[in-house]
KEMIRO-804253 format. One record per residue (C-alpha): x, y, z; chain. Coordinates in Angstrom, 3 decimals. Layout:
X_Y_Z_A
...
% end
This chain:
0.000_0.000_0.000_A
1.415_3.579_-0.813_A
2.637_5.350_2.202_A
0.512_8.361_2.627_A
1.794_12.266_2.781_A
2.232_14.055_5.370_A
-0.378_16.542_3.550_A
-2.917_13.654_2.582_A
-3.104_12.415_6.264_A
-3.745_15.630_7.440_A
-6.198_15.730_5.225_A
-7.480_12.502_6.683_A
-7.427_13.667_10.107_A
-8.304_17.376_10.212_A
-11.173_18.859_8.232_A
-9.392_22.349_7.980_A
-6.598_20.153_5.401_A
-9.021_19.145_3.308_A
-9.078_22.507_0.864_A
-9.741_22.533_-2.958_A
-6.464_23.007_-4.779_A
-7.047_25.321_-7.930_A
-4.828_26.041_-10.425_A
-5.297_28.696_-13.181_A
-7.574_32.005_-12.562_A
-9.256_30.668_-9.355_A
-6.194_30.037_-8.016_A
-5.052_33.883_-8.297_A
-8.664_34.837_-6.531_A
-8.264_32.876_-4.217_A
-4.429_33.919_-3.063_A
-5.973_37.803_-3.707_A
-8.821_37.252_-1.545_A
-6.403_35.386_1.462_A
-3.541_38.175_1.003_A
-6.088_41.359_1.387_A
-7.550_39.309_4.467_A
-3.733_39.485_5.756_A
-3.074_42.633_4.817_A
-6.551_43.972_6.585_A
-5.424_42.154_9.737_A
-1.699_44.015_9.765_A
-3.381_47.091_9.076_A
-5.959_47.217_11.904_A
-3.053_45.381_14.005_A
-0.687_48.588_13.443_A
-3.041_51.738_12.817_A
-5.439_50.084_15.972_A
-8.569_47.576_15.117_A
-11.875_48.948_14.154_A
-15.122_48.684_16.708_A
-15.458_45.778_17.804_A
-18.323_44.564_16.001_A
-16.668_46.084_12.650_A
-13.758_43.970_13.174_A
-15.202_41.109_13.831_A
-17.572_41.689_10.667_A
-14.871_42.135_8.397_A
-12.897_39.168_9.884_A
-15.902_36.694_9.856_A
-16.696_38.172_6.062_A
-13.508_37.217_4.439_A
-13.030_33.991_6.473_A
-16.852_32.574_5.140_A
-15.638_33.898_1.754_A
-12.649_31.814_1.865_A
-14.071_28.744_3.663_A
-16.774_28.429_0.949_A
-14.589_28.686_-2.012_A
-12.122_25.780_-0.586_A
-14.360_23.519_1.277_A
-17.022_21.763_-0.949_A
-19.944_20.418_-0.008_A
-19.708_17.259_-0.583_A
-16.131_15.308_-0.609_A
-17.173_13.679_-3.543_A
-17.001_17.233_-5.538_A
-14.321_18.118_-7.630_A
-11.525_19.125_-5.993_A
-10.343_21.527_-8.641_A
-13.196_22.957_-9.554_A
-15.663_25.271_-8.186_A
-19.102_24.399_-7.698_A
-21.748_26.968_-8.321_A
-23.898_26.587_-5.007_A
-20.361_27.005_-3.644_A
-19.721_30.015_-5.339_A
-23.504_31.346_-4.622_A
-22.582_30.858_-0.533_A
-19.231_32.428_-0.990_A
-21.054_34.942_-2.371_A
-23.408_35.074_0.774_A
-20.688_34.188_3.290_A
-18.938_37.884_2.676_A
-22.428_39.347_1.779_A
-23.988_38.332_5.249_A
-21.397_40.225_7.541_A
-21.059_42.972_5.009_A
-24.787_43.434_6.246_A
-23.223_44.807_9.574_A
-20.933_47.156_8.217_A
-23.213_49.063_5.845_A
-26.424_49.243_8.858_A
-23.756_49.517_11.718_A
-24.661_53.566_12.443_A
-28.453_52.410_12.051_A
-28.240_49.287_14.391_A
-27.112_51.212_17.289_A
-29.720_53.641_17.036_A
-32.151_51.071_16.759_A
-30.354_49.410_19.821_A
-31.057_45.914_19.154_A
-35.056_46.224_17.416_A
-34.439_44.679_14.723_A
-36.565_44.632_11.378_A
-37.744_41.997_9.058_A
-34.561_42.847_7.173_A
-32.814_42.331_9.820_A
-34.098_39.098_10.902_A
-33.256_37.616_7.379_A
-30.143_38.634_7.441_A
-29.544_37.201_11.325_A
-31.174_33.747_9.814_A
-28.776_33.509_7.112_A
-25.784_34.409_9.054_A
-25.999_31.703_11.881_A
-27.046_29.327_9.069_A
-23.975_30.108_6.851_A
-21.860_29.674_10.232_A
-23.149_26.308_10.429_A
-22.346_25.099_7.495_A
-19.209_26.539_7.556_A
-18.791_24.778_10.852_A
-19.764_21.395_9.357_A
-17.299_21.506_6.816_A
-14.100_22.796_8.987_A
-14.419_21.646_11.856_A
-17.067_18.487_11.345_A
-19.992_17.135_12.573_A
-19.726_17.417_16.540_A
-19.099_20.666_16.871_A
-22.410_21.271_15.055_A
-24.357_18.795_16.801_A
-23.228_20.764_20.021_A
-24.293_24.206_18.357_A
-27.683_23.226_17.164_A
-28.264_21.499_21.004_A
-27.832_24.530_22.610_A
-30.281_26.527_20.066_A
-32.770_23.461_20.288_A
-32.559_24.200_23.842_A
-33.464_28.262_23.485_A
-36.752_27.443_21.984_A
-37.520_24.571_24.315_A
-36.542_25.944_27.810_A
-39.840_25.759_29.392_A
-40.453_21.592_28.239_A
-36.568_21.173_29.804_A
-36.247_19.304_32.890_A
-36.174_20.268_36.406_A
-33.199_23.150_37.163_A
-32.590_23.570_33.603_A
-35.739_25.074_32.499_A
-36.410_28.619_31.393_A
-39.093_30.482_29.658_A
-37.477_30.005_25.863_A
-36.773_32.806_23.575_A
-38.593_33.349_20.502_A
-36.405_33.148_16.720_A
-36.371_36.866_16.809_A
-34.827_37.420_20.187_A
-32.411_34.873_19.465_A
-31.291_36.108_15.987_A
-31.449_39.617_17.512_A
-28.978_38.665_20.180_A
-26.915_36.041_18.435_A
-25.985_38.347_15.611_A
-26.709_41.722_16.290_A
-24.589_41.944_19.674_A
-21.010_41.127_20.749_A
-22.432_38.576_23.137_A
-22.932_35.746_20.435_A
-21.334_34.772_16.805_A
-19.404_38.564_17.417_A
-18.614_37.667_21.135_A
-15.189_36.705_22.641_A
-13.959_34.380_20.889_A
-14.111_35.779_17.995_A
-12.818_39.248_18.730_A
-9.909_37.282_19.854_A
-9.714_35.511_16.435_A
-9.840_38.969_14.740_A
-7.072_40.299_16.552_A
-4.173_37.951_18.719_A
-4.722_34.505_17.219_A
-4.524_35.621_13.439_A
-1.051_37.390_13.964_A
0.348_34.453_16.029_A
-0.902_32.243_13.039_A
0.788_34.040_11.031_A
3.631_34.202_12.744_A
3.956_30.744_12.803_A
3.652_30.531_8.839_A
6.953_32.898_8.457_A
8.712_31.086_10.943_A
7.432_27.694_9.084_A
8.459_29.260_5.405_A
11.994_30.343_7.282_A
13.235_26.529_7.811_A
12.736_27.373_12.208_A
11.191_23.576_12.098_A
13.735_21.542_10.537_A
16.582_23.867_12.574_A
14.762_22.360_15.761_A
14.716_18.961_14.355_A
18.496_19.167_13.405_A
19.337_20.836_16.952_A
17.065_18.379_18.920_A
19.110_15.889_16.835_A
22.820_16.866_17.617_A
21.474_17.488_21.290_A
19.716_14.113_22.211_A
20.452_12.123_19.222_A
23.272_10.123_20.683_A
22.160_8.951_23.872_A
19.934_5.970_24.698_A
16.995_6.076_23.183_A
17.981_8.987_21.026_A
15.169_9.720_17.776_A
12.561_8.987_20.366_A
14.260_12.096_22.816_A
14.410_13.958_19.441_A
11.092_13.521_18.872_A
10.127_15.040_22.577_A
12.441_17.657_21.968_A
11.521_18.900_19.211_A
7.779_18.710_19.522_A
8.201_20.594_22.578_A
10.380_23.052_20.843_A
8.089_23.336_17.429_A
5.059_23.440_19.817_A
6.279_26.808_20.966_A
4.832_28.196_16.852_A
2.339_25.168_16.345_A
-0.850_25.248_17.775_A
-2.403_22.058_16.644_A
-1.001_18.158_17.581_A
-1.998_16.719_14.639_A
-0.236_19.415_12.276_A
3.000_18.768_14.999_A
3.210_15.210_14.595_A
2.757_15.412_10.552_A
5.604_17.507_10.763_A
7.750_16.250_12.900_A
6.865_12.555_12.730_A
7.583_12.296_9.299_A
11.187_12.587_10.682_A
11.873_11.038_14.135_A
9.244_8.229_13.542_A
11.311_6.195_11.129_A
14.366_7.092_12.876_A
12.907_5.700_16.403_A
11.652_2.561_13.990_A
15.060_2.040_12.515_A
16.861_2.112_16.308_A
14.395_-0.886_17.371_A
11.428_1.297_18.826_A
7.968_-1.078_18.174_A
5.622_0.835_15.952_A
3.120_1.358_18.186_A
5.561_3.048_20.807_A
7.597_4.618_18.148_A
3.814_6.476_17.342_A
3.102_7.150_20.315_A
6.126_9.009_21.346_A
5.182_11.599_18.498_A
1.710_11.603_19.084_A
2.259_12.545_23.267_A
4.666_14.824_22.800_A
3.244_16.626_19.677_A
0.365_16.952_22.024_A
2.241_18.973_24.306_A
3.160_21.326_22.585_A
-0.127_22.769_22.877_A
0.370_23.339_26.179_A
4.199_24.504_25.778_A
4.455_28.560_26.289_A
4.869_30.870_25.155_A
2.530_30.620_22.019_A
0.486_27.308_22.967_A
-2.677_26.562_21.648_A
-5.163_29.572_20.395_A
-7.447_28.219_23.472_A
-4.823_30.026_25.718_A
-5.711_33.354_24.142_A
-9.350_32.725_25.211_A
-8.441_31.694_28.385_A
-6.316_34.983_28.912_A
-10.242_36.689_28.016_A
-12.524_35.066_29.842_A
-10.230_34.648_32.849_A
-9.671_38.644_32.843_A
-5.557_38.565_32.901_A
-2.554_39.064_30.801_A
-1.698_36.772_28.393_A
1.650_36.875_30.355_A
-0.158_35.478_33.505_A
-1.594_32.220_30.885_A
1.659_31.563_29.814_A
3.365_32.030_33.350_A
0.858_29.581_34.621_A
1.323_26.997_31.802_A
4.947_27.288_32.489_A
5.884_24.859_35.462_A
2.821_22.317_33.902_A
4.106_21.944_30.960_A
7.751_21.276_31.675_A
6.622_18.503_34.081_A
4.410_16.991_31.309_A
7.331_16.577_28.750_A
9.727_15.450_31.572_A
7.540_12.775_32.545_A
7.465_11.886_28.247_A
11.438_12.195_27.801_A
11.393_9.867_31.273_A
9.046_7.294_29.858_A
11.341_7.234_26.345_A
14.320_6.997_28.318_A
12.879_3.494_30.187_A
11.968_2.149_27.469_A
15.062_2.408_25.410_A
17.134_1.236_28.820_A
14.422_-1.525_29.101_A
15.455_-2.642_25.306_A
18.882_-1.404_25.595_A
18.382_1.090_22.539_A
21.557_2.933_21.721_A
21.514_6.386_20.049_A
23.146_7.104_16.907_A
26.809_7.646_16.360_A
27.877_10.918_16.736_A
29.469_11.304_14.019_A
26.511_10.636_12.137_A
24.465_13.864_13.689_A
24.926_17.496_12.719_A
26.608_19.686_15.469_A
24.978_22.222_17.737_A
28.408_24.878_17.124_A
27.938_24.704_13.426_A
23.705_24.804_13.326_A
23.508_28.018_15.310_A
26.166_29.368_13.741_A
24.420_29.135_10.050_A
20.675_28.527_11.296_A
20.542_29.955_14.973_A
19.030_33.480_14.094_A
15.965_31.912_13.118_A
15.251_31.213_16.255_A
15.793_35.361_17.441_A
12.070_36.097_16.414_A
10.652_33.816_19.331_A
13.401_35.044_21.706_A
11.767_38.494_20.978_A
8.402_37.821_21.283_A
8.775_36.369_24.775_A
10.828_39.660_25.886_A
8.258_41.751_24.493_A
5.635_39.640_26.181_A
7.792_39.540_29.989_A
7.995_43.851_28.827_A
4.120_44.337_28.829_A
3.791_44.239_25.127_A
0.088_43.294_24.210_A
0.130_39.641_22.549_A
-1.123_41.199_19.201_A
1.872_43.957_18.991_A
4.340_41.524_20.209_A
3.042_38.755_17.375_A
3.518_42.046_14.834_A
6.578_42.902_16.059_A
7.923_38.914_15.772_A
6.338_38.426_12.247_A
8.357_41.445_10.635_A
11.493_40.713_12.575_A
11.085_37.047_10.980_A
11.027_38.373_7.531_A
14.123_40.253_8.733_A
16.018_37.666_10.566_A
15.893_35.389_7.645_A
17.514_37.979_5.456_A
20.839_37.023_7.230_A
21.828_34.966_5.714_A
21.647_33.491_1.969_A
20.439_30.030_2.889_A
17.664_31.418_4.840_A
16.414_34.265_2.942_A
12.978_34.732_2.015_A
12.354_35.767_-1.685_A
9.489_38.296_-2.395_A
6.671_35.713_-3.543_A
7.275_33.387_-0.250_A
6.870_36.643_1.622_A
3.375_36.825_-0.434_A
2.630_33.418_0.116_A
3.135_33.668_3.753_A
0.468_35.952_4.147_A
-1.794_33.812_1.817_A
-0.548_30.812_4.423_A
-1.632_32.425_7.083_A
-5.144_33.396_5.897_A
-5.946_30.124_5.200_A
-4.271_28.687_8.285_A
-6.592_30.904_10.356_A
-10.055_29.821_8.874_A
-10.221_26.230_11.292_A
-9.847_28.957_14.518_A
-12.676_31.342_13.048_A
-15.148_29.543_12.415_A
-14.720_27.418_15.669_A
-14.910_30.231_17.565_A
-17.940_31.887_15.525_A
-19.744_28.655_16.101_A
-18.785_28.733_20.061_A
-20.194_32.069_19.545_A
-23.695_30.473_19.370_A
-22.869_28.436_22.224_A
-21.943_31.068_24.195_A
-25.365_32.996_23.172_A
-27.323_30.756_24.425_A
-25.625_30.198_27.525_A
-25.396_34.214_28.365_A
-29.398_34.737_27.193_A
-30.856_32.012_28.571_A
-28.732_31.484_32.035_A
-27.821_27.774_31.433_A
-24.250_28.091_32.258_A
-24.579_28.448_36.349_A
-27.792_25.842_35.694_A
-25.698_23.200_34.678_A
-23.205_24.100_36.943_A
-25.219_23.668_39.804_A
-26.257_20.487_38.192_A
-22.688_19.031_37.944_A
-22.089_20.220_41.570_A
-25.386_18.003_42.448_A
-24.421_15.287_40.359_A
-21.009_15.182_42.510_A
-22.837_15.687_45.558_A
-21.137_19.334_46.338_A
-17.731_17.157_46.682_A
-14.449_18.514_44.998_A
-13.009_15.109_43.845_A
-15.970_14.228_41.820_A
-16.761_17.380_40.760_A
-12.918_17.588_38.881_A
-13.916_14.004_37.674_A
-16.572_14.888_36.157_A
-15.243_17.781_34.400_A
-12.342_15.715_32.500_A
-14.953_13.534_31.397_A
-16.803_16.018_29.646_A
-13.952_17.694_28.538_A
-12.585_14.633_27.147_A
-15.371_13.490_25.706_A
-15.946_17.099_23.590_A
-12.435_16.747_23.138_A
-13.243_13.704_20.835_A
-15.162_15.351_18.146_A
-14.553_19.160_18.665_A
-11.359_21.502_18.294_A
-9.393_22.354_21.785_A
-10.473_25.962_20.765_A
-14.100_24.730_20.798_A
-13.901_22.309_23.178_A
-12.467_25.383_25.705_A
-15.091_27.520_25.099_A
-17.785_24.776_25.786_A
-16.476_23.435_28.740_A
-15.086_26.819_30.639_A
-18.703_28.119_30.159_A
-20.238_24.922_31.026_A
-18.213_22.596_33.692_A
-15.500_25.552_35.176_A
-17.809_27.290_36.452_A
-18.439_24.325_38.842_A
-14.949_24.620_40.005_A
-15.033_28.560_40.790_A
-18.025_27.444_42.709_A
-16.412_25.673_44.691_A
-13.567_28.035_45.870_A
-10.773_27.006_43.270_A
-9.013_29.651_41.928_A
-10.584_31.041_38.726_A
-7.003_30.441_36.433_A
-6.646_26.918_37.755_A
-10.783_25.564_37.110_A
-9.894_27.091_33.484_A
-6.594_25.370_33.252_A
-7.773_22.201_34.387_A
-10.469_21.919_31.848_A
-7.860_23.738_29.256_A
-5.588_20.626_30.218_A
-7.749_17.999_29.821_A
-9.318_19.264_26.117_A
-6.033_19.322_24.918_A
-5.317_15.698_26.021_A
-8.301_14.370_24.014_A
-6.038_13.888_20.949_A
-4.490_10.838_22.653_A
-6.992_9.352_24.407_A
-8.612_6.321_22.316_A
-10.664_5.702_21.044_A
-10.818_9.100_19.048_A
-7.121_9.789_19.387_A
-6.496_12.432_16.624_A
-2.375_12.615_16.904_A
-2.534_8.760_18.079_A
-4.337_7.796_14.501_A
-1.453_10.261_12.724_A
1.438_9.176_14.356_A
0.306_5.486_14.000_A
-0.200_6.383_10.365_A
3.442_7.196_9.802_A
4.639_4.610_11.643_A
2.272_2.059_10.242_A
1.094_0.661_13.788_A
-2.379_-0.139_14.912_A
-4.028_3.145_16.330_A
-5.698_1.870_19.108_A
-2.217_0.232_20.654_A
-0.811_3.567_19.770_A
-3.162_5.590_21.523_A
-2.709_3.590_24.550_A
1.247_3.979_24.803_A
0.596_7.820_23.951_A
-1.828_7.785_26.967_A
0.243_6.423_29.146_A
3.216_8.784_27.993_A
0.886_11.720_28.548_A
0.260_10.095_32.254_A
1.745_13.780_33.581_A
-1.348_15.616_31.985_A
-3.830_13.786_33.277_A
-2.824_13.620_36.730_A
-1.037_17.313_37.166_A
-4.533_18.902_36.765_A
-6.017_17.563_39.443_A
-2.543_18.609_41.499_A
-2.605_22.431_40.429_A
-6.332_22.253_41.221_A
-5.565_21.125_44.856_A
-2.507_23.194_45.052_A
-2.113_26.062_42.951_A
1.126_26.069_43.844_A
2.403_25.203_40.560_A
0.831_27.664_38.549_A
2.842_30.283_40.351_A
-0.695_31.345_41.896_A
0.351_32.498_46.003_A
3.855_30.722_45.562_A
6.929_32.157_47.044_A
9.773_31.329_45.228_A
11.199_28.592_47.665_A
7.333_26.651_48.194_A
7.801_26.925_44.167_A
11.416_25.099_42.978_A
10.114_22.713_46.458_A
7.148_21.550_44.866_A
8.897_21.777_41.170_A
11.608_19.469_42.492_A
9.225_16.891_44.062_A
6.978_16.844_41.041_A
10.024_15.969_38.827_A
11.075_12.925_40.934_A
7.398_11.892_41.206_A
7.552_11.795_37.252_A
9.873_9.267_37.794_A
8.279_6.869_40.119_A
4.863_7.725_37.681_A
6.714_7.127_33.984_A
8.485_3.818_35.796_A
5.024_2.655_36.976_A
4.193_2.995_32.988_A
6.540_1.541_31.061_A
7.344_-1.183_33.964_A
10.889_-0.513_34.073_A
13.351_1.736_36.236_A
16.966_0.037_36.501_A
15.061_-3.071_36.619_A
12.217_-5.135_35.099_A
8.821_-3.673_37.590_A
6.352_-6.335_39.187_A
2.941_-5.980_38.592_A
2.755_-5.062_42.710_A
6.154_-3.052_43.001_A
4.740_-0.848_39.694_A
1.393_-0.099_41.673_A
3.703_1.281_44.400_A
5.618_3.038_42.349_A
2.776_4.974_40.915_A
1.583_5.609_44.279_A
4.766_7.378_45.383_A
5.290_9.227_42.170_A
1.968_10.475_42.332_A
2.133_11.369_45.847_A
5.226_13.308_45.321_A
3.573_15.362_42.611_A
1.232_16.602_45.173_A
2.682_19.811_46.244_A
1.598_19.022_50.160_A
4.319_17.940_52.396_A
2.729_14.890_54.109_A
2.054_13.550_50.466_A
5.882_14.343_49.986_A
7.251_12.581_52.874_A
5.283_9.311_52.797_A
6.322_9.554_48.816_A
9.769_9.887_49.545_A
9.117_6.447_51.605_A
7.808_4.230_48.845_A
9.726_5.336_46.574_A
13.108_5.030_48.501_A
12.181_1.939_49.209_A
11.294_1.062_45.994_A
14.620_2.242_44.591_A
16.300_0.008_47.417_A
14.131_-3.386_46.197_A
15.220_-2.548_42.333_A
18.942_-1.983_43.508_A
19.192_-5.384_44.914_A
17.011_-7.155_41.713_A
19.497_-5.666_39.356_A
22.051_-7.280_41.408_A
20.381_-10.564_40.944_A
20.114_-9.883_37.296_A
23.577_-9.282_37.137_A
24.817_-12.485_39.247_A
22.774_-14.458_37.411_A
24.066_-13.143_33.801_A
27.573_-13.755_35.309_A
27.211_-17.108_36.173_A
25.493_-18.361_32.848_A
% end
């Protein structure tokens, strides 16, 4: 069977791949169309963004535009051709915002009475989202959308604490389109304005080379010790997931790569997978860029963007430790070498001809640290990337890849837009018809007012969205939905949104819908299931340190002083041990079934940040350590006397 493309599984896996690809005239429109959206953004971004409903018009006008003219209908269409019902929507896609910016002096007089006009307009706006929806991001998200408007019409037939006296079509429409609070809400003004530079940004640091340089460094740092394409692979996910926003994009990327090197050292095919799949997965939650969710979170949480990534900081470190652990074990447990060095580039030589490609993130976190907003930092990092890459002759951008970048970066944007236009709806409902704090004080029933369940709960449902909708999406949902139930409850606002954050995110490698699972074990030809498994149990970090930061906010620098801090940082890190040896079954010694039980025990007790948990953690595992020590001796005698 032909291998597949790194381009045709992502096409597989993520809706927003699967674009037309013209050639000719339509091709032209099409990069005209994407570059004035670009342009539009950097000019609002520098000269200062319109109102916000005007932005948000304009942004949600062009993306339609676009969405309609590369998505088709139906898969089955051509896919270099243009359809004429597609062209027709395209038409109406840009037409239906457009509606906005013509009436906008008139809609605020009328101050949300809106006319038959308006009401047709309204109709075909959250109907053209929909769609849009449906062919982006796919079928759950919309399934999700049209519950919650099913439920505005319904509300007084709803059960128990979740009825309300329903809302009739026109003061739904009214509010959904005609106010920031619903398709124009949040998520998208955030759209409009940070997450379209950073996109960007990442698509000029992609057209520079920046990802193979952090394959090639990861490669002449990690390659030669035990286990070493599999610590490439964590290394540079981590590092790539500091531009990349999405896991499966990462592991396409980067799998492509370390997969069939961790293959060709003796890694199974499942494992080999999995090791891309968990820590391309990470790098969602790997500051300072992370996932577009983390711009939301920095809005709905009311902080800096600096205070997001701060937060995310300590997590993620201790989630990609407790990967690089797990790969380490299990090339010990096999007794995989790395490659020869001699065989790998070196570090002196790559910075030397590559290592200003990497300035442009440097920047944008000391512009971030300085105060800078996100969206003039991003500007600031996407010229100095042009710039940077003019260094040198091997690097340097010609004109049309400039052109193309912002063409890229357009089209890279429209998965994020319409997600959060469709969360708009969600959100709509939730704001006009109260249902958020209902369900919240429905989860807090179902838990029986008790924090433990109420946090298990919570990564259910966040898992389960996770599934089927975008982390962007899947955010949205669940912060309006099941964090709530954690503020409720005393936790600290930041932590109930990173815990729900955390546990979105982890979706993509938890089977059996295991988005970066199914791509990595594409690559690596493995079965996905198995894969998903390994990656799961990789990934143990993230679905154990929520519940930790939760308990302990400790280490998300919320009320730490700086010694409680490196304290609990320190423990957590030799928890990961005891936790990733509990996993893979193997420390300097094959594990027993009992002794790995213990060791998980420890490990997670160490994690916790408390100092009780920390002492009797300290005991198991020291004692664990002690009952390895002398099995490895017994291993050793007994090799010695064969």
């Amino acid at each position: 069977m032909k291998e597949k493309s790194a381009e045709e599984m992502l096409r597989d896996l993520e809706p927003e791949s699967d674009i037309r690809e013209y050639k000719g005239f339509m091709a032209k429109v099409i990069s005209a169309i994407a570059i004035t959206f670009s342009i539009f953004q950097l000019y609002t971004a520098i000269y200062g963004v319109l109102d916000a409903q005007l932005q948000r018009a304009v942004h949600l006008g062009f993306g339609l535009a676009l969405i309609y003219l590369l998505y088709p209908t139906c898969k089955s269409w051509s896919r270099d051709k243009l359809h004429p019902l597609d062209f027709i929507l395209s038409i109406l896609g840009a037409a239906a915002p457009a509606y906005i910016l013509i009436s906008y002096n008139e809609l605020v007089l009328r101050a949300g009475a809106i006319n038959s006009t308006d009401m047709f307009v309204g109709c075909l706006g959250v109907l053209l989202v929909i769609e849009a929806t449906r062919r982006v991001v796919g079928i759950p998200m919309v399934l999700v959308a049209l519950i919650f408007l099913a439920y505005a019409f319904v509300g007084p037939y709803a059960p128990g604490v979740l009825a309300h006296r329903g809302l009739s079509l026109k003061e739904l429409i009214g509010h959904l389109y005609f106010t920031t609070e619903g398709i124009f809400g949040i998520p998208l003004g955030v759209s409009s304005t940070f997450i379209f530079l950073f996109i960007l940004f990442g698509a000029y640091l992609e057209a520079t080379g920046l990802g193979k340089f952090f394959i090639d460094i990861a490669n002449a740092i990690a390659g030669w010790a035990s286990g070493g394409p599999a610590k490439v692979a964590v290394l540079s996910s981590g590092l790539m997931g500091t531009v990349s926003g999405s896991s499966v994009a990462n592991v396409a990327g980067t799998g492509s790569f370390t997969i069939p090197m961790m293959k060709k050292l003796g890694y199974h095919k499942d494992f080999a997978g999995a090791v891309e799949a968990a820590a391309s997965t990470g790098g969602q939650l790997m500051p300072p860029v992370m996932g577009a969710a983390a711009f939301l979170m920095a809005e709905f949480v009311g902080v800096p963007f600096l205070e997001i990534v701060k937060a995310a900081t300590i997590p993620a470190c201790l989630y990609f430790a407790g990967v690089w652990i797990g790969v380490h074990l299990e090339a010990k447990r096999n007794n995989l070498k790395g490659i020869p060095r001699d065989q790998l580039p070196k570090a002196w030589i790559l910075f030397k001809e590559r290592g200003h490609l990497a300035i442009p993130l440097i920047v944008i976190i000391y512009l971030l640290v300085s105060g800078y907003t996100p969206m003039k930092a991003a500007l600031w990092a996407i010229f100095l990337s042009i710039a940077v890459s003019m260094l040198r002759k091997s690097t340097r951008m010609k004109p049309i890849e400039i052109v193309r970048g912002l063409e890229k970066g357009a089209k890279g944007v429209l998965g994020v837009l319409v997600a959060c236009a469709s969360a708009g709806i969600i959100i709509g409902v939730v704001t006009k018809t109260g249902v958020g704090l209902k369900l919240a004080s429905a989860l807090l029933d179902l838990s029986g007012g008790l924090l433990l369940p109420t946090m298990f709960f919570t990564m259910l449902t966040a898992i389960i969205l996770g599934m089927g909708v975008p982390t962007t999406a899947n955010y949205v949902i669940t912060s309006t939905i099941a964090a709530p139930a954690l503020v409720q409850m005393g936790i600290p606002i930041l932590a109930a949104h990173m815990f729900v954050f955390y546990f979105g995110i982890i979706a993509d490698v938890t089977p059996p819908v295991a988005l970066a699972a199914y791509a990595g074990s594409a690559i690596s030809g493995g079965n996905a299931l198995k894969t998903g498994v390994n990656a799961s149990k990789l990934a143990i970090a993230a679905f154990l340190i929520p519940y930790i930061f939760v308990a302990s906010p400790v280490l998300l620098m919320i009320d730490a002083t700086p010694g409680a801090l490196i304290w609990a940082t320190f423990t957590a890190l030799v928890g990961m041990i005891g936790l990733s040896a509990a996993m893979i079954g193997y420390l300097i010694a094959p594990i027993h079934p009992i002794m790995r039980l213990l060791f998980f025990a420890g490990g997670l007790m160490m994690v916790d940040p408390a100092s009780i948990t920390d002492f009797i953690g300290a005991a198991i595992l020291i004692v664990c350590m002690i009952l390895q020590h002398y099995k490895k001796r017994k291993i050793n005698r007994q090799a010695l006397n064969i």
